[in-house]
C-alpha positions, 0 to 999 in steps of 0.5 A, a space after each residue: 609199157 604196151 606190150 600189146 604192139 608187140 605180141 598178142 597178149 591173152 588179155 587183149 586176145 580174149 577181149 577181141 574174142 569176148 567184146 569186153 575185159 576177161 580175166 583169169 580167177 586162180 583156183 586150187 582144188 588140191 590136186 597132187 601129181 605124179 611125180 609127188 605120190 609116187 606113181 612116177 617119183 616123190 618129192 616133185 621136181 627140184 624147184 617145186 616147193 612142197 610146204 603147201 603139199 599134203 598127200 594124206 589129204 584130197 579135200 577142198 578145202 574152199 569149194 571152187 564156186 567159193 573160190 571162183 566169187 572170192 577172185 570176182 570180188 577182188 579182180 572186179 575192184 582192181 580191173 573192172 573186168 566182168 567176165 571170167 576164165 576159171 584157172 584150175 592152176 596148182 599142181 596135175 589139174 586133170 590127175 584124178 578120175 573123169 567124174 570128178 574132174 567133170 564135177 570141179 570143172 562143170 563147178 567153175 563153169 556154172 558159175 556167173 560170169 564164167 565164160 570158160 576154163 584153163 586147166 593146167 597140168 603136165 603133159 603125162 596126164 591127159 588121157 584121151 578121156 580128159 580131152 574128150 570132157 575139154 571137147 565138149 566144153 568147148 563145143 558147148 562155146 566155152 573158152 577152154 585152153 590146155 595149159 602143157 607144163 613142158 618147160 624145155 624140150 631137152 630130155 636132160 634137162 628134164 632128168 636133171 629137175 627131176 620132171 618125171 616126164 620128156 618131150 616125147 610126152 609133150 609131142 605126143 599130148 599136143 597131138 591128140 588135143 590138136 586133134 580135138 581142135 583143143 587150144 594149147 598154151 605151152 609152158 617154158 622156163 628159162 634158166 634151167 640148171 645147166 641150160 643156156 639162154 640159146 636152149 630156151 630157144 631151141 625148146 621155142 623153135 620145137 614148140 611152135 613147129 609143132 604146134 601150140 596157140 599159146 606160150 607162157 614163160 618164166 624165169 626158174 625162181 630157186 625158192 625156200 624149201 626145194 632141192 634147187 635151194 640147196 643147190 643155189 647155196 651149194 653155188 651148184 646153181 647160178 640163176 639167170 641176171 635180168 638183162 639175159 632174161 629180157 633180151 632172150 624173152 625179147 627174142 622169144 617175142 620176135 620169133 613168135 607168130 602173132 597167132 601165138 597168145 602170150 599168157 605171161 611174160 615173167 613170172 614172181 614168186 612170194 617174198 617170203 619164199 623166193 631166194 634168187 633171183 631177187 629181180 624176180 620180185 619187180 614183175 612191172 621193172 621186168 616187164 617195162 624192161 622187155 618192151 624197152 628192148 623190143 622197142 630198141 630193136 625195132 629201131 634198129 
């Protein structure tokens, strides 16, 4: 499987980019968000899980640089790679005041072999102050990427998982960060209640109009715990079969410019939460099955 031949990937990206191997080290720094502590609504959208949610507490609980060493050790063992990009990945990873999202991100920053951070977050929280921080970073040579969870362009959709934000939100993000000369990388799920595979396409079209330097995307995963769950048993909603998912990625693929950077093509959820669809668990199957198809195209 070499996905490469068909679109950029980050990692083959960032190895151009830096001369060598760059992997990503997750980091959870606890942030919340607002579509949980009530500024916008509670409970968080229908597909988020909320065991590993404390609103009462905003503590660290493993400081990043810990973090940061701790993800070293494994991903130099597996890959090899020496050099590090510090994901700030759970939750609104810009939801808090400036000093201290200066202190989490200049945390990871110094850390050795750390060569740049992403930070993911929701398209209603980058005010022009956290921008303006990621400017500076980047201006310093860092590798920064602004990770916008939109997930679909279409308002109702959004309404209907209970996002808490619209697209005029996202519009309106890019805007400024392009502005900044802030890479963006844009995230999509596909399989929404009530979307078809032909939305998630329309949402692409919109995006890459507009604007954005990289693209990840997933199939919606209904996992233990969350409103989508109680949907799913209810037969309220019915996911996405693997064969859709792969021939619409395909086509995400083929409409995609090759300046776009693909941060993932699918994405898996842990076996002790995910409920449906089971294919979601065999990433490798999923991923080997979308080169196949783009090579069967390309044939053709």
């Amino acid at each position: 499987m070499d996905l490469t031949k068909h679109a950029t990937t980050l990692g083959h990206h960032l190895k151009q980019k830096w001369g060598e191997r760059v992997h990503k080290v997750s980091i959870n720094a606890a942030f919340t968000c607002p579509n949980r502590d009530g500024s916008k609504g509670i409970g968080g959208c229908t597909f988020c899980n909320n065991a590993s949610f404390s609103p009462s507490d905003r503590k660290i609980v493993t400081p990043v640089e810990d973090q940061v060493l701790a993800g070293q050790q494994v991903i130099v063992k597996r890959t090899g790679a020496k050099k590090y990009l510090a994901y700030f990945q759970s939750y609104t990873n810009t939801y808090a005041e400036i000093e201290y999202l200066r202190e989490l991100y200049e945390s990871a920053l110094n850390s050795p072999n750390v060569i740049g951070i992403s930070v993911g977050t929701r398209p209603d929280c980058v005010p022009d102050a956290v921008l303006d921080l990621l400017q500076s970073y980047q201006q310093q040579g860092h590798e920064v990427w602004l990770e916008l969870g939109l997930q679909s362009s279409f308002d109702a959709s959004l309404d209907r998982v209970n996002r808490g934000h619209g697209f005029a939100e996202y519009v309106d993000a890019v805007k400024r960060a392009r502005a900044r000369g802030l890479q963006i990388c844009t995230h999509l799920i596909a399989g929404l209640p009530g979307e078809k595979p032909e939305d998630t396409l329309v949402s692409l079209d919109k995006v890459l109009a507009l604007g954005t330097d990289g693209l990840k995307i997933h199939p919606l995963h209904v996992v233990k715990g969350t409103q989508l769950a109680r949907e799913w048993k209810r037969g309220e909603y019915h996911p996405m079969s693997q064969s859709e998912y792969v021939a619409l990625v395909a086509e995400v693929i083929r409409r995609t410019p090759k300046s776009v950077v693909f941060h993932r093509f699918t994405g898996t959820a842990s076996e002790e939460l995910l409920l449906a669809p089971a294919w979601c668990s065999k990433k490798w199957v999923v991923l080997n099955e979308i080169c196949t198809e783009l090579e069967t195209r390309a044939r053709e």
